[in-house]
Structures are given as C-alpha cells and as structure tokens.
N, C-alpha and C positions, 0 to 999 in steps of 0.2 A: 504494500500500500504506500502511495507516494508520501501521506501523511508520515510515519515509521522512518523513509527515507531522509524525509526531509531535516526531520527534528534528529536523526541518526548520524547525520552525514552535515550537520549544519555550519562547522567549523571548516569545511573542505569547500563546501556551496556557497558560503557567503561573497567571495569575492564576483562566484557568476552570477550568483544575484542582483548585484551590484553594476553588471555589467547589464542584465537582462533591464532592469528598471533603474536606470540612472537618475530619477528623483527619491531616492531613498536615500537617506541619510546614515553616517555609520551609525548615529541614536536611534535610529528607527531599524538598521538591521543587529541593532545590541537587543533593543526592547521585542524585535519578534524572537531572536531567541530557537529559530528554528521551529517554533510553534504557526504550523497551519492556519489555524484560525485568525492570530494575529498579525499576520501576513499580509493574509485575504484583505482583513481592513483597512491596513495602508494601504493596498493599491487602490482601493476603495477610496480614500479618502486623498491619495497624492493622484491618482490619475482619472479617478470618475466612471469605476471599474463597477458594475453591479455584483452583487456577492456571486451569482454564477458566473461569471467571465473572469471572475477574481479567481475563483475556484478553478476554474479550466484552462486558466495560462499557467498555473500555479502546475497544474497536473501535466501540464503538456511541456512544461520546459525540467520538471524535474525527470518526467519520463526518458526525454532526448538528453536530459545531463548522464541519465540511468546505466541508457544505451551504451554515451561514447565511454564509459567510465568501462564499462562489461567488453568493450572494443579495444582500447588501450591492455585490461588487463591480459584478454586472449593474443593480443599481438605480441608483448611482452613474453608470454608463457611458451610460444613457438619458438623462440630465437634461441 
C-alpha cells in the first residue's frame, strides 16, 4: 500500500517530493512526516488539489518512485 511506503521510505522520498511539488516547504515536508493524510492536505491547501486528486498524485508518483527504486535494485543485482 502506497500509504506503508510512503511513511516507510519517507527519509529517502522527501527530496523527490520536493522535487515532485516545489511549493512545499522543508516545514511542511518536516510537518507531513511521511504521513499520507497530511500530505494530501498540503497539496490541498498549497496547490488547490481536491482531496481525490491529492490522493491520486500522491499514489501515482509514489507508485512510479516504487517502480524505478524495484528497477535500480534489479539492475544493481545483475552486475
């Protein structure tokens, strides 16, 4: 579940976070904390995100972060 991941994995994600939403401040990716929820409502509130669409970029970029993470480890593991 990308929730799990997110808050799992939130000290490795935070800078592409950062990158994915560049009005997020480093106070607001201290305060979400890797928590889903409070994510959701900054984008919410910094970009005028409805909580579905907040919820679905959320999913959809931690999926694709998922992916290439599952793609570097298996390229690594061939060599």
């Amino acid at each position: 579940m990308n929730k799990d991941i997110l808050e799992g994995q939130w000290k490795q994600m935070r800078g592409e976070v950062k990158s994915w939403w560049g009005n997020l401040t480093d106070d607001d990716l201290d305060r979400a904390a890797g928590k889903f929820d409070v994510l959701a409502g900054l984008l919410q509130e910094k970009y005028g995100y409805t909580r579905e669409r907040a919820a679905d970029e959320i999913d959809k970029r931690v999926t694709a972060y998922e992916a290439k993470m599952k793609k570097k480890t298996v390229a690594a593991s061939t060599k």
